[in-house]
N, C-alpha and C positions, 0 to 999 in steps of 0.2 A: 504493500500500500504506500503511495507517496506523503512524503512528511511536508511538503512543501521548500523551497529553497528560501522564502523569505524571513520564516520564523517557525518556531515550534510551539502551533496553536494547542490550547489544552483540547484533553479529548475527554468523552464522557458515556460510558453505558449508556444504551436503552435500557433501560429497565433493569430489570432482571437479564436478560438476554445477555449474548458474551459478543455482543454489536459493542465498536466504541466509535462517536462520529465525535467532528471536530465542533466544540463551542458553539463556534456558528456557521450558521448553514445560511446557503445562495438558494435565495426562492426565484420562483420566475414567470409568474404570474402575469409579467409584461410583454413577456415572451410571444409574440405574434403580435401586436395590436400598437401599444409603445416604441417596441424592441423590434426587427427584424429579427430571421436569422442567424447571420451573419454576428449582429451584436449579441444576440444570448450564445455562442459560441463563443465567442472573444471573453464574455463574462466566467465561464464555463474555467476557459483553462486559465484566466488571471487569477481567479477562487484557487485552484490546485495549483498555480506555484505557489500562492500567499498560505497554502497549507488551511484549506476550508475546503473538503472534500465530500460534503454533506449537499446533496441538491436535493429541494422538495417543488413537487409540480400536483399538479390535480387534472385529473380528465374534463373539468371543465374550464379548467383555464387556456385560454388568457382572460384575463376581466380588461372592465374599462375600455367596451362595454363587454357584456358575456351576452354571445349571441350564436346563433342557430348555426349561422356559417363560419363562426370561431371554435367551436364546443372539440377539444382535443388536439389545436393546433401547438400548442407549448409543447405536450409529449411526442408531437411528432416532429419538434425541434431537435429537443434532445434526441431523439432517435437517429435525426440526420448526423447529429457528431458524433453518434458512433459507428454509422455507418463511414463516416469521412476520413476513420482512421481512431474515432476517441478509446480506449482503453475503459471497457467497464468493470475490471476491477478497479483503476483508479478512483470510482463515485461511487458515494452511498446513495441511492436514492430510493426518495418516498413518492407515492404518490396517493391519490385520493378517490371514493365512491361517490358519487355525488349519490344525493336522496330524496326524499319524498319533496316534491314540489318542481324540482327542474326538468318543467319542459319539456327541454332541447335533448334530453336524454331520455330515453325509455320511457317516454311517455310522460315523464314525472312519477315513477312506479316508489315507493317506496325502498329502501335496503331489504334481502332477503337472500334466503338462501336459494333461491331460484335467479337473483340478477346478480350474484355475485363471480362464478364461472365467467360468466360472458363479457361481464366490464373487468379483470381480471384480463382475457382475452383480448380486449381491445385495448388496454391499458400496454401490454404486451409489445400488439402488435406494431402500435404508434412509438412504442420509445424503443422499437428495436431488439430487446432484450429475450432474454429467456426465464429473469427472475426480478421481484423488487425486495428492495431490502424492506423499506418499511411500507407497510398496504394499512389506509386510517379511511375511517370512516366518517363523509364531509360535515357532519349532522346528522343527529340524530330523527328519529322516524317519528316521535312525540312534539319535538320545536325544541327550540333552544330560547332561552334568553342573554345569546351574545345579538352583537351588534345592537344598541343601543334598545333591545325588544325588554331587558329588565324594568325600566321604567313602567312597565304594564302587562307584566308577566304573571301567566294565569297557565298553572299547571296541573289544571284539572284537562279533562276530556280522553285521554287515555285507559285506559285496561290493563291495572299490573299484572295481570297474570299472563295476560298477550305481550305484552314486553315483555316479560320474562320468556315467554316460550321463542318469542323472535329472536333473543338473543341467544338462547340455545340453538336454533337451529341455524341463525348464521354463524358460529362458532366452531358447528357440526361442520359446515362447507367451507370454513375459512380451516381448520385443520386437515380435508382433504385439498387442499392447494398446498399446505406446508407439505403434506405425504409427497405431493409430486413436483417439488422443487420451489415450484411458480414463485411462493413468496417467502420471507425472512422471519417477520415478525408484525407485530399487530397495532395500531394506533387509533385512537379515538380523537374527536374534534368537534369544539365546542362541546363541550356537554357537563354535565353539571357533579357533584360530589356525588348527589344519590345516583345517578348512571352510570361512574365510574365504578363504584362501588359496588353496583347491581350485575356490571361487565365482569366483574375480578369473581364475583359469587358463583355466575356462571361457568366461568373459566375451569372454578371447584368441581363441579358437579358433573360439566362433559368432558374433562380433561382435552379442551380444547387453546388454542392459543391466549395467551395473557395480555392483558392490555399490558404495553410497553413504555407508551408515552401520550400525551396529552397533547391537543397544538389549538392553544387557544387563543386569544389577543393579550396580550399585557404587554405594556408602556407608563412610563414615569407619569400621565394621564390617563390611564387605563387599569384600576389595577383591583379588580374585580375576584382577580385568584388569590388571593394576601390570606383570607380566609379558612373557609371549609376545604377548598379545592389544593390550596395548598398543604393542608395538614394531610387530605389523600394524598398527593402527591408524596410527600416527606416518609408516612409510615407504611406507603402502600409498593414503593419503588415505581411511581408512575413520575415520568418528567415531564415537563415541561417545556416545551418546543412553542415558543412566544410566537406569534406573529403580529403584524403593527407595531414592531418597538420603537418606530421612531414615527408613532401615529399620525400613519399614511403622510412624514414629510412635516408634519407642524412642529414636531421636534427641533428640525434642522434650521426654522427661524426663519425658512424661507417665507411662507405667507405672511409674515408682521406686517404691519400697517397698510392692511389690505392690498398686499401685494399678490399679483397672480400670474409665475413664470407661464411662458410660452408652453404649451406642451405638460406642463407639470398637470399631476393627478388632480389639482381641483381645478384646473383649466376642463376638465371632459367631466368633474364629479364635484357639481358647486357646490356639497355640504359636505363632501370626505366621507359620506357614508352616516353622514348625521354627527360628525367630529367638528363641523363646524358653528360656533355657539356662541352664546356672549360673553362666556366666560372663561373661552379655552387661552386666548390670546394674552390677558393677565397671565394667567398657569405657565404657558410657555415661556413671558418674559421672565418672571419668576428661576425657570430652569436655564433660562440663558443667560442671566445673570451670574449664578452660579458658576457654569462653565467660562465664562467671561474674567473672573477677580481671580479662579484658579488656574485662567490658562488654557484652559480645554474646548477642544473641538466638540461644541452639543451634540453633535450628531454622535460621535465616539465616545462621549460622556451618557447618552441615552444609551449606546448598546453595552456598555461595558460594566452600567450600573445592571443593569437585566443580567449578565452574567454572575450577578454574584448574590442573586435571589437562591435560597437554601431547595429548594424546587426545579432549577432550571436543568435542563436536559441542553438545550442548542437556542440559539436565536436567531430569529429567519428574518434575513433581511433582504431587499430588493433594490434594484436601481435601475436608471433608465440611461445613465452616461457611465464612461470610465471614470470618469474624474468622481462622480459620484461613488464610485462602488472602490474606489483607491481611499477615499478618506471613511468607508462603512470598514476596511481590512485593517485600518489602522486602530481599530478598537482593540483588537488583539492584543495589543501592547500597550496599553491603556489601564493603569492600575487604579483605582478612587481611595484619595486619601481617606480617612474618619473624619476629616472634616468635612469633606464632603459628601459624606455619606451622610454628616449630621444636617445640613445643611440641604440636605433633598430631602428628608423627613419633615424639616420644619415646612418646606414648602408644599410637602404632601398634605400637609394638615391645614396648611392655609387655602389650597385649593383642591377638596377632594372633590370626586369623580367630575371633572368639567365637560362632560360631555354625557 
């Protein structure tokens, strides 16, 4: 496996599993829509010399926008670098199920042990491979209350015992895919302590694959997992796999005083997915202040405090230039003094959940 020639990024278990991927991981979510080819290739092997050997995609990406005639162009990005010559033992990659409600896939069928062979299959056949390291599940089949739905989150209308028996039997067909190579290990996405928990129970009872890791949103604005989800994570060996740590970009300082680059994500998505409020833009000065009297790169200060949450597994970050994804690799060597660790708490407190 490559250590990368730039630095020797930390590495960390999935879960239990005897998987180690590097801190942080190159999402690529841009991939088709943002990004050509060409660029999520270039992104691809600048990640593996800086020694971030970790890539997650989802079969319905690209976003921004997610549509009919985009649905699995990202995986069949990466599929093109490896057919171009890329080396897949050098990349761990994850990828994802999309579920009940989209669409542009299967109808919008819900997850089950019946659609999981087949997007398995196409997952496959798009990224070229023969196996995925980590296979997660995009959402849950009941709803979730990420992306800002906790505000009015009503988790009645389900059937425990039909969850329960759903997740045994997709459990039952995700362990006949480990029988025959196809996949690595198991992840879940967005979903909440009692689902995690309800996954790991299952796990007990069909001696089927374990949940590994978690890929939910948390960001120095975002931080929803501090809780119950993080106490699963800590006693349960479920990690942490962030996404949005540098929430979608408001991190990085660029939108302040109602600025809006060329091309950038709230140029095509004028609320950031409902991140954009009245009260986030305080929040962010607040954190760029910080990195500002210490010296530090916010963007590199956002991901590098993420890696040092007692929970984290990897941090999935994204970019749409090099220059962008040269100053996210610099977090890597990015230590946060106690001061400023004390110093993002107090601001925690001053602005919690601004969004």
């Amino acid at each position: 496996m490559r250590t990368g020639k730039d630095r020797a990024v930390e590495r960390r278990k999935l879960g239990r599993t005897d998987i180690e991927v590097s801190a942080l991981c190159l999402g690529s979510m841009t991939w088709g829509t943002q990004n050509n080819a060409e660029e999520g290739h270039a992104q691809i092997e600048r990640a593996l010399e800086a020694g971030i050997d970790f890539v997650d995609t989802a079969e319905m990406y690209p976003v921004n926008p997610v549509s009919a005639e985009t649905i699995g162009r990202t995986e069949r990005i990466i599929g093109l670098w490896f057919e171009r010559g890329g080396a897949r033992k050098d990349m761990f990659l994850a990828t994802k199920h999309s579920g009940e409600g989209m669409q542009y896939v299967r109808g919008g069928a819900p997850i089950s042990s019946e659609t999981i062979p087949e997007t398995i299959e196409g997952s496959l056949r798009r990224l070229q491979t023969d196996y995925i390291d980590l296979y997660q599940f995009h959402w849950p089949n009941r709803g979730s209350y990420m992306f800002r739905k906790n505000w009015s989150y009503d988790p009645t209308g389900s059937d425990p015992a039909e969850v329960r028996q759903n997740m045994d039997d997709c459990l039952g067909a995700l362990q006949r895919e480990v029988d025959r190579g196809t996949i690595r290990a198991f992840g879940l996405s967005n979903e909440s302590a009692w689902g995690t928990c309800q996954w790991l129970a299952a796990a007990e009872r069909t001696g089927g694959p374990r949940v590994a890791t978690m890929q939910n949103e948390y960001s120095l604005l975002c931080r929803l997992y501090d809780t119950d989800m993080s106490e699963t994570s800590v006693y349960e060996d479920v990690g942490l796999l962030a996404f949005s740590p540098l929430a979608a970009g408001l991190l990085t300082g660029k939108y302040q005083n109602e600025a809006v680059p060329e091309g950038s994500r709230m140029s095509l998505n004028s609320d950031l997915g409902g991140r954009k409020t009245d009260r986030v833009f305080a929040a962010v000065d607040a954190y760029l202040d910080i990195a500002s009297r210490h010296g530090l790169d916010p963007t590199q200060m956002a991901l590098a405090w993420c890696m040092t949450r007692p929970f984290m597994c990897s941090v999935i970050f994204g970019a749409t230039s090099v220059d962008q994804l040269e100053v996210a690799l610099g977090a890597a060597d990015v230590t946060l003094s106690d001061e400023v660790l004390d110093e993002i708490d107090v601001a925690h407190r001053a602005h919690p959940m601004p969004y």
